[in-house]
MOPAC internal coordinates of N, CA, C and O (Angstrom, degrees):
PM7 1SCF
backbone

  N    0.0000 0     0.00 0     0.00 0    0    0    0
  C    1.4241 1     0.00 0     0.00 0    1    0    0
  C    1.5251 1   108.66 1     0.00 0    2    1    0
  O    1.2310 1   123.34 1   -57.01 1    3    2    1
  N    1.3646 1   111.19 1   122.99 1    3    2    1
  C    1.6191 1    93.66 1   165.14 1    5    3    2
  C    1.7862 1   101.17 1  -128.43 1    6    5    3
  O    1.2310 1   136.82 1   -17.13 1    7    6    5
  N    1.4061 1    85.03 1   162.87 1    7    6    5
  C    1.9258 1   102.78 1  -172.33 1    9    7    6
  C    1.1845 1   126.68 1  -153.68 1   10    9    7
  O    1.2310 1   123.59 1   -57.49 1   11   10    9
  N    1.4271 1   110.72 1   122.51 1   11   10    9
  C    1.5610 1   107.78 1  -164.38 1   13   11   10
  C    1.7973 1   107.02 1  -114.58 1   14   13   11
  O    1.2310 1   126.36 1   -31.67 1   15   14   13
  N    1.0050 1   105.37 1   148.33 1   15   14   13
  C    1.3355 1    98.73 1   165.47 1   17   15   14
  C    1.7759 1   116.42 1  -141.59 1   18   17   15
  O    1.2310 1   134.40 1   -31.93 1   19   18   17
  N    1.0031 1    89.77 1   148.07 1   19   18   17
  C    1.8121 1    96.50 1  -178.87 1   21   19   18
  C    1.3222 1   113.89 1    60.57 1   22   21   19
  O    1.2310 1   114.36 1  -147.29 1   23   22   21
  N    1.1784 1   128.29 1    32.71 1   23   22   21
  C    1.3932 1   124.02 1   170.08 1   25   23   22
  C    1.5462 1   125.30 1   -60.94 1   26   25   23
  O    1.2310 1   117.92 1   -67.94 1   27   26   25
  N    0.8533 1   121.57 1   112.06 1   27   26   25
  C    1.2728 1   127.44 1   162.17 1   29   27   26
  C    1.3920 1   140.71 1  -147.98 1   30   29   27
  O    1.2310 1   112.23 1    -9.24 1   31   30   29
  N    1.5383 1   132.26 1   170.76 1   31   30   29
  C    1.5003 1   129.78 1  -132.62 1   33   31   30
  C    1.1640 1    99.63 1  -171.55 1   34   33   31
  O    1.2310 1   113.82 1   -63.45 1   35   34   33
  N    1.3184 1   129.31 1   116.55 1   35   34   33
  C    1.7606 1   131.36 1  -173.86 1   37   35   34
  C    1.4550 1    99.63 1  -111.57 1   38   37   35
  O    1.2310 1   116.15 1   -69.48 1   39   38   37
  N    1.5786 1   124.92 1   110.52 1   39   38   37
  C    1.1594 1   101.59 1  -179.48 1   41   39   38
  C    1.8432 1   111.09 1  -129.22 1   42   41   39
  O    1.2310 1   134.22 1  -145.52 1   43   42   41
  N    1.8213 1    90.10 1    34.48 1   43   42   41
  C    1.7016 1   113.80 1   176.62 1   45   43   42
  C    1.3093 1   106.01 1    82.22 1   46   45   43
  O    1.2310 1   124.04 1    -2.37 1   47   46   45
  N    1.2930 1   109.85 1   177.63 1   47   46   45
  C    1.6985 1   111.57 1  -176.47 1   49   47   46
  C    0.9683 1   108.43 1    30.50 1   50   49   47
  O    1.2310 1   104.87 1  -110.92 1   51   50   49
  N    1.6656 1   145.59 1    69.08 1   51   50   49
  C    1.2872 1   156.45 1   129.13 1   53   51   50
  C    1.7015 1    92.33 1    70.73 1   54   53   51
  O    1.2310 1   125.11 1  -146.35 1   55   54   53
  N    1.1065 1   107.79 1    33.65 1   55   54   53
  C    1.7330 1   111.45 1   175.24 1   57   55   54
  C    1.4382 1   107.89 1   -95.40 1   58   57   55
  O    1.2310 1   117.43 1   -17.11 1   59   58   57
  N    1.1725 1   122.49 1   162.89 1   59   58   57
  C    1.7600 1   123.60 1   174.65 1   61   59   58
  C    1.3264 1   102.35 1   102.80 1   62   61   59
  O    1.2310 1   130.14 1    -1.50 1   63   62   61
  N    1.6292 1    98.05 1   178.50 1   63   62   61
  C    1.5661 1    96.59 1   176.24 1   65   63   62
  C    1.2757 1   109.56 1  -126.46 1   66   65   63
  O    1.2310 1   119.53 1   -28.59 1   67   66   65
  N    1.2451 1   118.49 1   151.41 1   67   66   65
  C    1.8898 1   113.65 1  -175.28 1   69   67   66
  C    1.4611 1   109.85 1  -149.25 1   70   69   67
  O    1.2310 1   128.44 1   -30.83 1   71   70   69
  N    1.0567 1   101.34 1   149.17 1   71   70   69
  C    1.9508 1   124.17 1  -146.58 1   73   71   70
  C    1.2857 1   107.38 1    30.72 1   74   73   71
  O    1.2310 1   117.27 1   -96.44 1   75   74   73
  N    1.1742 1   122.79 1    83.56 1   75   74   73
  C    1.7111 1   135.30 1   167.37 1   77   75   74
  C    1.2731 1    92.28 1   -96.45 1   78   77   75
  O    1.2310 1   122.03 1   -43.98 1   79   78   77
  N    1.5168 1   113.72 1   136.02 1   79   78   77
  C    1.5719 1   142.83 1   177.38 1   81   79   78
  C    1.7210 1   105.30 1  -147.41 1   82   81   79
  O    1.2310 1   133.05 1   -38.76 1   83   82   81
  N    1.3222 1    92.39 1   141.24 1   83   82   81
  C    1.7552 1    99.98 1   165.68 1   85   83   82
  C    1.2423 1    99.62 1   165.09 1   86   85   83
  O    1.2310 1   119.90 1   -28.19 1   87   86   85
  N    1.4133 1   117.80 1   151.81 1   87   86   85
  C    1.3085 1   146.63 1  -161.71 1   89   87   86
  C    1.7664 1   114.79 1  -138.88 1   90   89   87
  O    1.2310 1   134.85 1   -88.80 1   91   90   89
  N    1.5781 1    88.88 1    91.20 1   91   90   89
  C    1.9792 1    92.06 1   175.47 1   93   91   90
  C    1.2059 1   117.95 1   -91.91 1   94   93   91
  O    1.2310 1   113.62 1   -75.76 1   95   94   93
  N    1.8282 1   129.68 1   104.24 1   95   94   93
  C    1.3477 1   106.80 1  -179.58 1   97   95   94
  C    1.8320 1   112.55 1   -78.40 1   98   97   95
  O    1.2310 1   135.30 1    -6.43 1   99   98   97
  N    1.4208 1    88.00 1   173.57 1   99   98   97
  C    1.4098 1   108.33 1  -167.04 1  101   99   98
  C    1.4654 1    97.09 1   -74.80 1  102  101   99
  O    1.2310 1   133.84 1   -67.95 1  103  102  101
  N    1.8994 1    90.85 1   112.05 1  103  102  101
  C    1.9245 1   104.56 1   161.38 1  105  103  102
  C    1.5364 1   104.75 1   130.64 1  106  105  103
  O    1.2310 1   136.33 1   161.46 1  107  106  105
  N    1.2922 1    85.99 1   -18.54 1  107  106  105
  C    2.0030 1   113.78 1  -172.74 1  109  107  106
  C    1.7626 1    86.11 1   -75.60 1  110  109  107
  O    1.2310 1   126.70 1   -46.53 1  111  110  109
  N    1.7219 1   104.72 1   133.47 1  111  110  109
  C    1.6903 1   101.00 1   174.18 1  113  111  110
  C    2.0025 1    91.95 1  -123.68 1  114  113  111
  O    1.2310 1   133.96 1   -49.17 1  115  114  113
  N    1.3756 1    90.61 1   130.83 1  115  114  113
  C    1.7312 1    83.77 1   177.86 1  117  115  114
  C    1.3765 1   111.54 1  -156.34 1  118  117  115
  O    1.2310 1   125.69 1   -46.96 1  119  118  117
  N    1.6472 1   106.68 1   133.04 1  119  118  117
  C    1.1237 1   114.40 1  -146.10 1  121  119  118
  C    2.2063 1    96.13 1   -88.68 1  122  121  119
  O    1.2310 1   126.02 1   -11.17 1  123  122  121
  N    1.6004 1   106.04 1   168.83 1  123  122  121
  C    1.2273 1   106.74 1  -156.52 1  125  123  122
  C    1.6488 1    99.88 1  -130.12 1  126  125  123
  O    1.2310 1   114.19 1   -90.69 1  127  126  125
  N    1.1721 1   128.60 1    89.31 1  127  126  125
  C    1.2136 1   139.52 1  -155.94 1  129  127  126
  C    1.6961 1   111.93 1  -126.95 1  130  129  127
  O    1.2310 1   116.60 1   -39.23 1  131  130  129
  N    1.4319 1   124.06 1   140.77 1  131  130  129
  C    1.4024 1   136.01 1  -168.82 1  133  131  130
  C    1.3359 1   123.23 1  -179.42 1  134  133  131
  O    1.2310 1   117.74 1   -12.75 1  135  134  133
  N    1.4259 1   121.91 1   167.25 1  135  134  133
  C    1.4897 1    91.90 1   178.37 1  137  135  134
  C    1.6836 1   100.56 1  -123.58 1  138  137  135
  O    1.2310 1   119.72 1   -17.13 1  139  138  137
  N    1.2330 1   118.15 1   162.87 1  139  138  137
  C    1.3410 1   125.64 1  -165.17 1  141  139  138
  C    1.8913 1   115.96 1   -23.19 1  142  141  139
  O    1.2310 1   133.33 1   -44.67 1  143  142  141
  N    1.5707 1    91.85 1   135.33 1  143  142  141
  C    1.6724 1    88.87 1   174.30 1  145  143  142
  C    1.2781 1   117.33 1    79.37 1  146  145  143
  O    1.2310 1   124.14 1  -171.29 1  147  146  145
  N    1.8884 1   109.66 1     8.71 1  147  146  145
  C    1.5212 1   114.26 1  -166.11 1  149  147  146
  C    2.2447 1   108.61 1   -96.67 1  150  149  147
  O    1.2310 1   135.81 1   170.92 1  151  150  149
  N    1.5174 1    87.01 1    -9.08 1  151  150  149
  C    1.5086 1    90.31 1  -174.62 1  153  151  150
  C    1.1319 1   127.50 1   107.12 1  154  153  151
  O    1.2310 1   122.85 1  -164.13 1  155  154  153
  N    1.7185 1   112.15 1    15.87 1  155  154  153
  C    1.7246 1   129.53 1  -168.94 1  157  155  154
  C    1.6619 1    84.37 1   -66.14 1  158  157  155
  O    1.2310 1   121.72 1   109.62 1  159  158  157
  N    0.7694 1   114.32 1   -70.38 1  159  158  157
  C    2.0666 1   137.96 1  -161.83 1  161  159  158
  C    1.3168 1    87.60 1   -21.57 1  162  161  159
  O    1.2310 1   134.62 1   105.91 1  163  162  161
  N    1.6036 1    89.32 1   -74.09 1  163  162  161
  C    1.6713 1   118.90 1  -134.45 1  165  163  162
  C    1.5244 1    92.15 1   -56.79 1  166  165  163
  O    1.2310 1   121.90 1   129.88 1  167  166  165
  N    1.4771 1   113.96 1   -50.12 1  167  166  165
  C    1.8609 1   116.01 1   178.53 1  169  167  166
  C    1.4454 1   118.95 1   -62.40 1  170  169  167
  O    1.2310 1   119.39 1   176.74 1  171  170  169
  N    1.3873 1   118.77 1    -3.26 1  171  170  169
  C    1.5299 1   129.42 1  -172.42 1  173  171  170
  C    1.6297 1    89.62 1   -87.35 1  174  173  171
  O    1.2310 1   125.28 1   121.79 1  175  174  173
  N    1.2418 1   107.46 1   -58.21 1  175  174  173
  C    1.3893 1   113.06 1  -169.31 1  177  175  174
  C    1.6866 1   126.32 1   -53.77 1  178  177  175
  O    1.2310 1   128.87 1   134.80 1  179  178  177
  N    2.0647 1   100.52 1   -45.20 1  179  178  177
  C    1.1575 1   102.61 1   172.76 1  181  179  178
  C    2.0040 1   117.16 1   -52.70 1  182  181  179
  O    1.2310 1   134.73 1   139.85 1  183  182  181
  N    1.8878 1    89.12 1   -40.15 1  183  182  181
  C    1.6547 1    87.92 1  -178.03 1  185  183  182
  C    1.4132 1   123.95 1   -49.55 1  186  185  183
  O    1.2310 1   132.31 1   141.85 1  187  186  185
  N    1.5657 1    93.83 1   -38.15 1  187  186  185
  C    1.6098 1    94.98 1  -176.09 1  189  187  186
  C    1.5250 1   123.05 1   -79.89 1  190  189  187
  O    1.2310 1   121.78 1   175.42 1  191  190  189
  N    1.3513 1   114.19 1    -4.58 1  191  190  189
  C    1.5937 1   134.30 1  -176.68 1  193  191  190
  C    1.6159 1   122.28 1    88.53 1  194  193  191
  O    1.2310 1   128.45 1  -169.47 1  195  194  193
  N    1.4445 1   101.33 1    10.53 1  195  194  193
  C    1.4767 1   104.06 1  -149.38 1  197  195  194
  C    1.9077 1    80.37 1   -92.51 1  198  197  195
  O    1.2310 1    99.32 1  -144.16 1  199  198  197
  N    0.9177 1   154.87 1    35.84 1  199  198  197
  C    1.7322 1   163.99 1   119.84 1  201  199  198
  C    1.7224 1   103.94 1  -138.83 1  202  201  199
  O    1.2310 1   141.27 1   -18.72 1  203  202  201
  N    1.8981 1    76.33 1   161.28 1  203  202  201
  C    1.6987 1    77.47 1   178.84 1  205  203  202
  C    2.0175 1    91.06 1  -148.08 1  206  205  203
  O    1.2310 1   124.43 1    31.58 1  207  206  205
  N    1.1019 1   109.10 1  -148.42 1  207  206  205
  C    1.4950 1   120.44 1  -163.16 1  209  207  206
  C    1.0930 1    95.58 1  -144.81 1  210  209  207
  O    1.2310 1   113.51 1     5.86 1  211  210  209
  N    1.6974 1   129.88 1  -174.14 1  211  210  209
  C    1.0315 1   131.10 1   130.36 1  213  211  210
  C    1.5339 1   132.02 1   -80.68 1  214  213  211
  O    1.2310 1   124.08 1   146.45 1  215  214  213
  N    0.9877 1   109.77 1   -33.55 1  215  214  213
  C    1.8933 1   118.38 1   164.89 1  217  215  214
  C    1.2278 1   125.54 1   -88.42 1  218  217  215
  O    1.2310 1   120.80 1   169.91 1  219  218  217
  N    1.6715 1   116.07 1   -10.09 1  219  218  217
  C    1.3398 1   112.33 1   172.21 1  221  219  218
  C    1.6530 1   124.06 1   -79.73 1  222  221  219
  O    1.2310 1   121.06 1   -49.42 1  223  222  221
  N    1.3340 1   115.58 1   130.58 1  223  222  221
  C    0.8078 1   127.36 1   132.58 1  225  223  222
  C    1.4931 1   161.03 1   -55.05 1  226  225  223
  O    1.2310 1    98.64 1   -68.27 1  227  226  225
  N    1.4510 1   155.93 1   111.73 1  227  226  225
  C    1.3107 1   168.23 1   172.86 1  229  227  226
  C    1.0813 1   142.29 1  -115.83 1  230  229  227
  O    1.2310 1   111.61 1   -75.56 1  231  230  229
  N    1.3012 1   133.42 1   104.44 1  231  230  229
  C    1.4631 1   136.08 1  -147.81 1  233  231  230
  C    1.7465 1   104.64 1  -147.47 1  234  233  231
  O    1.2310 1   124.44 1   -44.80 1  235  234  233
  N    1.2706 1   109.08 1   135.20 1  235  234  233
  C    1.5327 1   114.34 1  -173.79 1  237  235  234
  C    1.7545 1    97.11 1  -136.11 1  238  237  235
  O    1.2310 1   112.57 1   -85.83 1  239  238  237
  N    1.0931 1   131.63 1    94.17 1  239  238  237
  C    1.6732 1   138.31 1   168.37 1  241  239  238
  C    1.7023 1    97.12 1    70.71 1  242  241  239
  O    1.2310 1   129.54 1  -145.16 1  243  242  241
  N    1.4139 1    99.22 1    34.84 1  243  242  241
  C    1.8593 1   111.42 1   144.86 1  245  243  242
  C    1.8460 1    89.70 1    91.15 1  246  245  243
  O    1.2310 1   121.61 1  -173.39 1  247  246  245
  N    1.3043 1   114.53 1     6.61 1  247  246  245
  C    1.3471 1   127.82 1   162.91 1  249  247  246
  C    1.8112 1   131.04 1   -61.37 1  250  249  247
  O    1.2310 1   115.76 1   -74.99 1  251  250  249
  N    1.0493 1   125.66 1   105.01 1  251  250  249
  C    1.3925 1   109.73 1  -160.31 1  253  251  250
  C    1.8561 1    92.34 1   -76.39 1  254  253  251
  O    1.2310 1   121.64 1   -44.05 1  255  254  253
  N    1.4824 1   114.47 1   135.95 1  255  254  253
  C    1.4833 1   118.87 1   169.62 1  257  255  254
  C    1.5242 1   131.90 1   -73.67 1  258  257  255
  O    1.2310 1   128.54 1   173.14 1  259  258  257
  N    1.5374 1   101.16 1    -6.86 1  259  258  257
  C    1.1930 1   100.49 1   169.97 1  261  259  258
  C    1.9337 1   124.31 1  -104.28 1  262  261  259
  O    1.2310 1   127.39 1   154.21 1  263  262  261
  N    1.2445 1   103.39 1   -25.79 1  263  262  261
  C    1.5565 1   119.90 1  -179.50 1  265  263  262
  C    1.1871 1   124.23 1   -89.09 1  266  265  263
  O    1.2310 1   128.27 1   145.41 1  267  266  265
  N    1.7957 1   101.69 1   -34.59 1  267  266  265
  C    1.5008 1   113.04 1   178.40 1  269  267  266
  C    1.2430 1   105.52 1  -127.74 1  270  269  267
  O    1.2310 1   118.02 1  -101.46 1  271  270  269
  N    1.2850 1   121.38 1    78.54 1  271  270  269
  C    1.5456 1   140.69 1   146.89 1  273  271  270
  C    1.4526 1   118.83 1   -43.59 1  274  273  271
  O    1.2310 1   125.66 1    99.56 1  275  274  273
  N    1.6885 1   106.73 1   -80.44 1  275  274  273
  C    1.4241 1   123.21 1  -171.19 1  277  275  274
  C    1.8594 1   100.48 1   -56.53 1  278  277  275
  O    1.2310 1   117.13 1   156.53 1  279  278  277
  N    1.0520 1   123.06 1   -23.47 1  279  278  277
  C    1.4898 1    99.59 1  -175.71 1  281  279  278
  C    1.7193 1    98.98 1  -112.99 1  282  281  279
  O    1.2310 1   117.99 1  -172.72 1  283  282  281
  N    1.1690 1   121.44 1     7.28 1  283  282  281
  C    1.7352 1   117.69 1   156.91 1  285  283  282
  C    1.5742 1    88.64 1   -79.91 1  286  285  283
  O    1.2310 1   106.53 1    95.58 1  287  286  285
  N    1.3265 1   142.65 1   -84.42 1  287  286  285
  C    1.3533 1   151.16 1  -154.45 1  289  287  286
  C    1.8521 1    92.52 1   -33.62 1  290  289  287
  O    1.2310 1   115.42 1   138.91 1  291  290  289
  N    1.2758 1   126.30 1   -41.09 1  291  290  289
  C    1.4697 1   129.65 1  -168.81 1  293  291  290
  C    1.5352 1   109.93 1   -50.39 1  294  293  291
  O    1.2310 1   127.46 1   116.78 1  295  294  293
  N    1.2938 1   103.24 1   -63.22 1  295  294  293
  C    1.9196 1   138.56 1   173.42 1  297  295  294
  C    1.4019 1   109.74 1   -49.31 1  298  297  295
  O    1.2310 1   106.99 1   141.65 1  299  298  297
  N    1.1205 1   141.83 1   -38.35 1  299  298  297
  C    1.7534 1   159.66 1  -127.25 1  301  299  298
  C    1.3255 1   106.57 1  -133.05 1  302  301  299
  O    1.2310 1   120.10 1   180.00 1  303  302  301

């Protein structure tokens, strides 16, 4: 399962993404489509932990994405 909440990313000129929420359960396959400048990246990145927020949240099988990296990478 992964689940994000409050994601967001200011990257000026009304660019970034802000209050991103969604909840994929585990088994669910779903594809991630937009067109340039829409926030594909920027949400790739939060998933992977490589940025964070202060209010965002990230969680992959109840895993926090920013603290517990090395033991999501274990599972994955």
């Amino acid at each position: 399962m992964i689940k994000a909440q409050n994601l967001a990313k200011d990257y000026g000129e009304g660019r970034g993404i802000f209050n991103l929420n969604f909840h994929i359960p585990k088994g669910q396959v779903v594809g991630f489509l937009g067109p340039n400048g829409a926030g594909k990246t920027t949400t790739i990145r939060f998933l992977l932990g490589l940025i964070s927020s202060k209010d965002s949240k990230v969680s992959i099988s109840e895993l926090d994405c920013f603290s517990e990296q090395a033991l999501i990478q274990k599972f994955t």
